[in-house]
C-alpha positions in Angstrom: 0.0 0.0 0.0 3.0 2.7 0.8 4.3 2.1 -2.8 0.8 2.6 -4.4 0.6 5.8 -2.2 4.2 7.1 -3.4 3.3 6.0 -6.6 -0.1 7.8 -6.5 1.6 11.0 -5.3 4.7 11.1 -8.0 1.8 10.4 -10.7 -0.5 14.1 -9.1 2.9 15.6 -9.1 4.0 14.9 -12.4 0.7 15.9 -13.9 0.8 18.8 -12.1 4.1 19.9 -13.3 3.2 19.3 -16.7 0.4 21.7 -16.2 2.6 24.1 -14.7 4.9 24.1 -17.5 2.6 24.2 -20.1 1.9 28.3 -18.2 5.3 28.8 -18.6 6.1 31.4 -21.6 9.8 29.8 -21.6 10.2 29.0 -25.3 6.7 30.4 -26.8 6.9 29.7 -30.5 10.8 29.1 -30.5 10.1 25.4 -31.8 6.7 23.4 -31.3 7.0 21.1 -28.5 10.3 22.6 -26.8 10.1 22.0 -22.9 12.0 21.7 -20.3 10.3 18.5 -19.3 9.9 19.3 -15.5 7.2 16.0 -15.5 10.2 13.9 -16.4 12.5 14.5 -13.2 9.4 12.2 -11.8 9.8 9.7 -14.7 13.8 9.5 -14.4 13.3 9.2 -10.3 10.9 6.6 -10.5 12.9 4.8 -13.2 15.7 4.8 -10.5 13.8 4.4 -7.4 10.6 1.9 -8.3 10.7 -0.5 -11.8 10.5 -0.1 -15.1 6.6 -1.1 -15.1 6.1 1.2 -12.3 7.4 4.0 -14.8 5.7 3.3 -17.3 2.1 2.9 -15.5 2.5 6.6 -14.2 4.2 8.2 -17.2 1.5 6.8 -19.6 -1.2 7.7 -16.6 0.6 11.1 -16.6 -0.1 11.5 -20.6 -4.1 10.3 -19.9 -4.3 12.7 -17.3 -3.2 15.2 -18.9 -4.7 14.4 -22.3 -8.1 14.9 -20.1 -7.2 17.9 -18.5 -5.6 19.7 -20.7 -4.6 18.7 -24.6 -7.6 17.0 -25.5 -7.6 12.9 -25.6 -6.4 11.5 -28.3 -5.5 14.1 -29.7 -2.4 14.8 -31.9 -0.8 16.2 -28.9 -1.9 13.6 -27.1 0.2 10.9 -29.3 3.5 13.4 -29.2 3.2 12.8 -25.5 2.6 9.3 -25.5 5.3 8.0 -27.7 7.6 10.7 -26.6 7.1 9.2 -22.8 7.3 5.3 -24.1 10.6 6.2 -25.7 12.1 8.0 -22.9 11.4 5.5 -20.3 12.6 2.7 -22.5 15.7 4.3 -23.6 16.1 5.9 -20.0 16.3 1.8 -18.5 18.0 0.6 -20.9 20.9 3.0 -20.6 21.1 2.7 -17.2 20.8 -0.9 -16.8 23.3 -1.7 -19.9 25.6 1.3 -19.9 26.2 2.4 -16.4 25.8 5.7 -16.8 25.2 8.3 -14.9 21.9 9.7 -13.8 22.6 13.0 -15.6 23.9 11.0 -18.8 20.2 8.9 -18.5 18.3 12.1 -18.3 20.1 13.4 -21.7 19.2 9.6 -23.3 15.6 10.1 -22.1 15.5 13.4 -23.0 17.0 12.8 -26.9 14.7 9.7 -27.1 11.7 11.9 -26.5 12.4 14.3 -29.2 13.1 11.3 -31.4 9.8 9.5 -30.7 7.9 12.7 -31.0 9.3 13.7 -34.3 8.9 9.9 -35.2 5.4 10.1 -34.5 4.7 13.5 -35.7 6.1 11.9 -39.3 3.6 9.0 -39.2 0.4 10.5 -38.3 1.2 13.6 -40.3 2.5 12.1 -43.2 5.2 14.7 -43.3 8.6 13.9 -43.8 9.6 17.7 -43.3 9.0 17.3 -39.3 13.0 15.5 -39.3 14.4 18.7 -40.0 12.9 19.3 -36.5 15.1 17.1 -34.7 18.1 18.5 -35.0 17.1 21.5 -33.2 14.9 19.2 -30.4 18.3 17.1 -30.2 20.3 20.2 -29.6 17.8 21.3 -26.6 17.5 17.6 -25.2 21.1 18.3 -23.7 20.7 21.1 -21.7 17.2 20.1 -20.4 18.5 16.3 -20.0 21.2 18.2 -17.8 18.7 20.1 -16.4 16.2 17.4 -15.5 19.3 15.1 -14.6 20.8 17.3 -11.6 17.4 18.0 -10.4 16.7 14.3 -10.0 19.7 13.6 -8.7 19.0 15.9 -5.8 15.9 14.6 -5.4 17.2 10.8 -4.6 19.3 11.7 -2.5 16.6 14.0 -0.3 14.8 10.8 -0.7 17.5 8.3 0.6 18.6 10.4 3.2 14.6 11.0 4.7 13.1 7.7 4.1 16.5 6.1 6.4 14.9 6.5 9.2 11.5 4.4 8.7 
């Protein structure tokens, strides 16, 4: 029951920082989509601190939620976020269970293999090819908001590790 609680909490968190974010006039018509990803410092902690199913029921929970509140469901929007999260998480897992790397080197992975699965999915349901030229730009951006998203985390786990000691 505590996990389901912390899980519960990190999933109205998430959502709620993806709502906050979406307020935010950071990068207003720079490049569609650009974000700093705040949701994803939950995905990349629960990635470290939970399981790999655990991440993906609250980051694809996180897009439904969202979808509902805010972007429409199933809406193109809607499928950005949804591939954008599967690819993250996956790519997030896989690079630190296979390549050791830090938690600020998985954040840029996750972050790059958003862009990527947006962009990929942006060129399949749009049927336009032009959306790769994109990507470069998104890939560009993935590093500093990986970095950002990254040292965040990382603050975060060890806040976590240090308070729940003590139960």
């Amino acid at each position: 029951m505590k996990k389901f609680t912390r899980l519960s909490m990190l999933l109205a968190l998430s959502v709620a920082l993806n709502v906050i974010e979406a307020s935010l006039p950071l990068f207003n018509d720079f490049i569609p989509g650009l974000k700093l990803g705040l949701a994803n410092i939950v995905t990349l902690f629960i990635v470290y601190k939970f399981s790999l199913k655990d991440a993906f029921y609250v980051g694809v929970l996180r897009v439904f939620l969202v979808g509902i509140l805010r972007t429409g469901l199933f809406s193109i929007t809607f499928f950005f976020s949804l591939s954008g999260i599967i690819f993250s998480i996956m790519f997030m897992y896989l690079a630190k269970k296979y390549f050791k790397l830090s938690i600020i080197g998985v954040s840029i992975i996750g972050s790059i293999a958003h862009s990527t699965g947006q962009v990929l999915t942006s060129i399949l349901l749009l049927q336009m090819t032009s959306m790769i030229y994109y990507l470069p730009w998104l890939l560009l951006f993935s590093i500093p908001t990986g970095i950002f998203v990254g040292l965040i985390c990382k603050q975060l786990i060890k806040f976590y590790d240090e308070t729940l000691s003590f139960e």
